[in-house]
C-alpha positions as CSV (number, residue, x, y, z in Angstrom):
1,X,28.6,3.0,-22.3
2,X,30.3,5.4,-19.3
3,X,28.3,4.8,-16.6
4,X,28.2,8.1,-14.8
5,X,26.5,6.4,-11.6
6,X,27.9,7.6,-8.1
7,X,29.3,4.5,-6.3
8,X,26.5,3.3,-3.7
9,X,27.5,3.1,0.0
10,X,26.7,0.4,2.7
11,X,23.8,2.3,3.9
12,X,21.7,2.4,0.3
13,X,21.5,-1.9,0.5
14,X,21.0,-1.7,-2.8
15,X,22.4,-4.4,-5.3
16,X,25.8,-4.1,-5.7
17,X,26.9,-2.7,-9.5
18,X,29.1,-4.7,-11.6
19,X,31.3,-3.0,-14.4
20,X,29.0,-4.5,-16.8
21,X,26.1,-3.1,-15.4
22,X,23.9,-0.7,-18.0
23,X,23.2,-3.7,-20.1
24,X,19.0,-3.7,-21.3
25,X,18.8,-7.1,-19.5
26,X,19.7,-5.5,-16.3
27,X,17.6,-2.3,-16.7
28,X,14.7,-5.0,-17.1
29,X,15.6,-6.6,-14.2
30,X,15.1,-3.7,-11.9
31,X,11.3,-4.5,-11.8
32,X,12.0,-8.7,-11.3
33,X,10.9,-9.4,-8.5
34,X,11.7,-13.1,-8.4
35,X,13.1,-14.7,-5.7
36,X,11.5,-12.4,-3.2
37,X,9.1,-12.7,-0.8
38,X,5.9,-10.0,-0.3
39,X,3.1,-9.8,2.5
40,X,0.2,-8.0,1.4
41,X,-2.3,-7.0,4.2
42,X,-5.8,-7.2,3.0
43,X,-5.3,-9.6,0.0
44,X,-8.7,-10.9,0.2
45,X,-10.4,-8.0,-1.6
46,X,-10.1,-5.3,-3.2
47,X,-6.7,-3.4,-4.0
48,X,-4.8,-5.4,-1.5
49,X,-6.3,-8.3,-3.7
50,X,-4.5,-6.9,-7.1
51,X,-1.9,-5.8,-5.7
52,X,-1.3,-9.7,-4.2
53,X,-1.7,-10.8,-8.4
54,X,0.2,-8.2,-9.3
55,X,3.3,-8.6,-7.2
56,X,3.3,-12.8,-8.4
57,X,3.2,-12.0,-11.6
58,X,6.6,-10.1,-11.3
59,X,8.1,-13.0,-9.4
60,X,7.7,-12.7,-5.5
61,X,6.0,-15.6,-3.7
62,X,3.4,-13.7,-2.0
63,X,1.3,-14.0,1.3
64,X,-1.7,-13.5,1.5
65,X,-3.2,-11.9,4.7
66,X,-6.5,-11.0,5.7
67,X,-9.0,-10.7,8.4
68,X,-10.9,-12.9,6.4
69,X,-8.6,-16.1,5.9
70,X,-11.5,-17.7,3.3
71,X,-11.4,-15.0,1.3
72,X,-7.2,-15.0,1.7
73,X,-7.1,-18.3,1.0
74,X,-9.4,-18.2,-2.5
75,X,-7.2,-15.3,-3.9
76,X,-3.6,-17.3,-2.8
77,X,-5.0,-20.6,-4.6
78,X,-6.1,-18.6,-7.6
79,X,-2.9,-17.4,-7.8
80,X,-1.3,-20.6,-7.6
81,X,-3.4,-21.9,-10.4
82,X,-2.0,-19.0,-12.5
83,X,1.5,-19.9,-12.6
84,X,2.3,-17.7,-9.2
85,X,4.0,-18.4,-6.1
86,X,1.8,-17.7,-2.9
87,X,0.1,-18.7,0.3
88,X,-2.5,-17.4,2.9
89,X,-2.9,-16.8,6.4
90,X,-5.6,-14.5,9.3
91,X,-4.0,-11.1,10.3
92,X,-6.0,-8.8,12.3
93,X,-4.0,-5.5,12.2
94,X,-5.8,-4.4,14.9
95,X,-4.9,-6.8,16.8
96,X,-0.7,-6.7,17.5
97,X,0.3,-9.8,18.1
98,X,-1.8,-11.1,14.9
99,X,0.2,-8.8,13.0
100,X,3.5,-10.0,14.8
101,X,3.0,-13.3,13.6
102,X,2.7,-12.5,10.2
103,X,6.1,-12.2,10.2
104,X,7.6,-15.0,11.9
105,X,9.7,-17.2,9.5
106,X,11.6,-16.8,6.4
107,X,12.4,-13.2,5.3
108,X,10.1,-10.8,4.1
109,X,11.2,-8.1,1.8
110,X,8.7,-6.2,0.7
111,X,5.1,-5.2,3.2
112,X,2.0,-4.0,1.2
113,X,-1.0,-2.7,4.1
114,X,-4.1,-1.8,3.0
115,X,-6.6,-2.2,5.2
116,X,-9.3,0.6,5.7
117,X,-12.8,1.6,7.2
118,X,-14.8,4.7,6.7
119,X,-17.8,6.3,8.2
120,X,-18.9,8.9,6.6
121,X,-21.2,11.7,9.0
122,X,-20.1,14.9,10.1
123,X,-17.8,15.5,12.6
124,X,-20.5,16.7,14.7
125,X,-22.5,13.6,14.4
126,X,-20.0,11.2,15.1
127,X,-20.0,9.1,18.0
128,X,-17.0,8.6,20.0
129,X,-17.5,4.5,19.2
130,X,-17.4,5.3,15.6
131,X,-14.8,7.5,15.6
132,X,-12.2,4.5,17.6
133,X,-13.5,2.2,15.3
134,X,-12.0,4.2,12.4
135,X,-8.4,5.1,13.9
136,X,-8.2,1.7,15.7
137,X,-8.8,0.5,12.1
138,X,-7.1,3.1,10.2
139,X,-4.2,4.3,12.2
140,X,-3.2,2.1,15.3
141,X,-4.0,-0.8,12.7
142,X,-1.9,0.5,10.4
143,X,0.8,1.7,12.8
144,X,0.5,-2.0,14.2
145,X,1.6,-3.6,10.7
146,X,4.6,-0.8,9.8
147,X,6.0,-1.9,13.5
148,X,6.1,-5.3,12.6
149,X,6.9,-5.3,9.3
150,X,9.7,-2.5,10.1
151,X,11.2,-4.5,13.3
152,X,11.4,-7.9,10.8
153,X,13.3,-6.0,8.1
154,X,15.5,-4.0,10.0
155,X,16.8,-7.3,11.5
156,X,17.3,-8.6,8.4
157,X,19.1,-5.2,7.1
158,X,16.5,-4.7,3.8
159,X,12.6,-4.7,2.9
160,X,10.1,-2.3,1.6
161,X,7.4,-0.9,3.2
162,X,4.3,0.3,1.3
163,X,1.0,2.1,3.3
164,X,-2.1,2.9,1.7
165,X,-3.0,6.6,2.2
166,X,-5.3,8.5,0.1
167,X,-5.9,11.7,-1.5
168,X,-8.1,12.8,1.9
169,X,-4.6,13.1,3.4
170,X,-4.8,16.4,1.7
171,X,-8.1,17.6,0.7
172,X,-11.4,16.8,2.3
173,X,-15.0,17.1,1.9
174,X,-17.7,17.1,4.6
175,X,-17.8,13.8,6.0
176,X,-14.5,12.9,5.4
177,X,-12.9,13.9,9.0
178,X,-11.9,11.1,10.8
179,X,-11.0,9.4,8.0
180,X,-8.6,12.0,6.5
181,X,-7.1,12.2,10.0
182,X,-6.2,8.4,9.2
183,X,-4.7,8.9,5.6
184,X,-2.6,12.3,6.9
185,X,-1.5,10.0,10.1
186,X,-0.4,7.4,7.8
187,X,2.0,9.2,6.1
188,X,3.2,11.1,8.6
189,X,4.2,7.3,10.2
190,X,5.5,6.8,6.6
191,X,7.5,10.0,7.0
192,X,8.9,9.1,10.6
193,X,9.8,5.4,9.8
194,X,11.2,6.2,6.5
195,X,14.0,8.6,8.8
196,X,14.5,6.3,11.3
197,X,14.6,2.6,9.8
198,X,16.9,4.4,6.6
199,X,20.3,3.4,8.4
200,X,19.1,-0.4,8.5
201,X,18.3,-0.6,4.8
202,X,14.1,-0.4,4.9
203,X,12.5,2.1,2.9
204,X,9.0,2.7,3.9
205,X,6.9,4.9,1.6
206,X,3.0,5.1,1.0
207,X,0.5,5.1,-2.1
208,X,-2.6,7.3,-1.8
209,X,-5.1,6.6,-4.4
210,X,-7.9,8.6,-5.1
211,X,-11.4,6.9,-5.4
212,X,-11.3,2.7,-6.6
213,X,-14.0,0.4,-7.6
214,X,-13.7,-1.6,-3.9
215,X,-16.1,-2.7,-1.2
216,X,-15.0,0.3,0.3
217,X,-16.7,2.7,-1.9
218,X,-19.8,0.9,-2.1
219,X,-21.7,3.2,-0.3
220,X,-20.7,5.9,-3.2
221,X,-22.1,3.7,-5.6
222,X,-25.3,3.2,-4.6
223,X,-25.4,6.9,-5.3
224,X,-25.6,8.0,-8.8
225,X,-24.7,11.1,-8.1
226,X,-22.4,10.7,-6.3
227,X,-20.7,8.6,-7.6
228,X,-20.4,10.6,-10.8
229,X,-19.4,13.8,-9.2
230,X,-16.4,11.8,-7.7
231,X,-15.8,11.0,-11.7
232,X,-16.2,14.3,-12.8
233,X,-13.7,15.8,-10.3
234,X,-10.5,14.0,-11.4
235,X,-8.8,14.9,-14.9
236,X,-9.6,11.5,-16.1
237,X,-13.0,11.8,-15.6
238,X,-13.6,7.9,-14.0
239,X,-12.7,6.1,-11.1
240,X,-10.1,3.9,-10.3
241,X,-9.5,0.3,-11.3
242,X,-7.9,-1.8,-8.1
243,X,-5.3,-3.2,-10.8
244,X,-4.7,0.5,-11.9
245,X,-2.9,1.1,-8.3
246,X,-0.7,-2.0,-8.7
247,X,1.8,-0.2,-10.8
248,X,3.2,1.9,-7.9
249,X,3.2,-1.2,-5.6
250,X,5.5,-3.3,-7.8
251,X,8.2,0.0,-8.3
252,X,8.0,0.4,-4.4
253,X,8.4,-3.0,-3.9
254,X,11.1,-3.5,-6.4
255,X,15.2,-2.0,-7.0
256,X,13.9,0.1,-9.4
257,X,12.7,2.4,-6.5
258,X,15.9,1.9,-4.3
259,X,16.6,5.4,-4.1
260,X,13.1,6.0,-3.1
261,X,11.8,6.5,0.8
262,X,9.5,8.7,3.1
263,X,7.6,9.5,-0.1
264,X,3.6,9.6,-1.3
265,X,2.7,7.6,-4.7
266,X,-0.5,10.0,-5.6
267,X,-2.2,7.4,-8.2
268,X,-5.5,9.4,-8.5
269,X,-6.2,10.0,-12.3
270,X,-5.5,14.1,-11.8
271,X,-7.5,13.6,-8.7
272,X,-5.2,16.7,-6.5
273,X,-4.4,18.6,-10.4
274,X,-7.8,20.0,-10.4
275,X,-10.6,21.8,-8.5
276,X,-14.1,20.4,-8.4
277,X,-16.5,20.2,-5.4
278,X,-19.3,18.0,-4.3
279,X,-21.7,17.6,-0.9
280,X,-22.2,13.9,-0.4
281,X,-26.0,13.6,0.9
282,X,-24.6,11.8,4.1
């Protein structure tokens, strides 16, 4: 087999290439994740929860952070049970020294943050407490974890950074203003990092799913409604699994995406492919 590959250069970091490389072993190996080690922000629930499961069953040991260490804890001793590699511990990421702490220790290669609030009024109806509760949350939160994760990797000269945006970073809906101001802000901060942490081998890049069976969305829901418009409007016609998102996390996480930064993951069933409209009955 001619490999036709251009030769990689000390800023990629990537794994170095062998003469032998192209074999199907190695091709398979682009997706092992074994011998790594991941932090996912917001394992207790939700996506952050799968993606937690899904990046131990590809090999990383995984920690397990969340605001709620019980919660944390449970989903870090299930997957132990399993077969997988992980632990827990508390991370408030609004909060930056909780965040700082998270990654103290051995190396971390690969950062998975999650984390997200939502209220959903009018612009004109929201209170200035509400609206600080969501970028504290949302953005400074989220700008707290890609500082800490970012500063830990670049020390160590590799790591992958993954944010959770959404599809609100590029359409919205009435009710959706502070909280697309969050998901566009994110990647914008995925953007920027991306540029500047490239020279010291960190890729930072962001997932933005479109609507997922979480806590989040329970509000949606309770709405029938609702909750089927938000169906209707992707090509898919249905909402989101949390495990249906994991897919992008273990490519970004992994080699197979090593030529991959400053970029948005859309997994959002067709979600941005089509035009639909609703009026939530905030």
């Amino acid at each position: 087999m001619t490999d036709r590959r251009p030769p990689l250069t000390p800023r990629s970091h990537a794994w170095t290439y062998d003469a032998s490389m192209g074999t199907l072993d190695e091709y398979r190996a682009l997706f092992d994740l074994s011998g790594t080690r991941a932090a996912v922000i917001g394992a207790g629930s939700g996506i952050g929860e799968a993606c937690a499961w899904a990046l131990a069953a590809h090999g990383a040991h995984v920690m397990c952070g969340d605001l709620n260490e019980t919660t944390a804890a449970g989903v870090a001793a299930a997957i132990v049970s399993d077969g997988g590699a992980a632990t827990s511990a508390p991370v408030d990421i609004t909060d930056a020294a909780s965040v700082a702490s998270l990654f103290e220790g051995d190396p971390i290669d690969s950062a998975v943050i999650t984390p997200s609030i939502n209220v959903r009024k009018p612009l004109l109806d929201m209170s200035e407490d509400e609206f600080s509760r969501v970028i504290d949350l949302n953005l400074k939160g989220t700008f707290n974890a890609m500082r800490a994760a970012g500063s830990h990797m670049a020390r160590n000269g590799a790591g992958s950074i993954i944010v959770f945006s959404s599809v609100r970073s590029q359409v919205v809906e009435p009710g959706q203003g502070v909280y697309a101001a969050t998901k566009a802000g994110a990647i914008a901060l995925v953007k920027t990092m991306a540029a500047e942490l490239a020279d010291d081998g960190v890729r930072v890049n962001a997932v933005a799913p479109g609507v997922v069976e979480t806590p989040l969305t329970q509000q949606i829901k309770n709405s029938p409604d609702w909750y089927q418009a938000y169906a209707d409007i992707s090509a898919l016609g249905r909402w989101s699994q949390p495990s249906e998102q994991t897919g992008a996390v273990v490519y970004l996480a992994s080699q197979a995406s090593s030529f991959v930064t400053g970029s948005t993951q859309f997994v959002d069933g067709g979600w941005l492919a089509v035009d639909g409209r609703f009026t939530p009955p905030l």
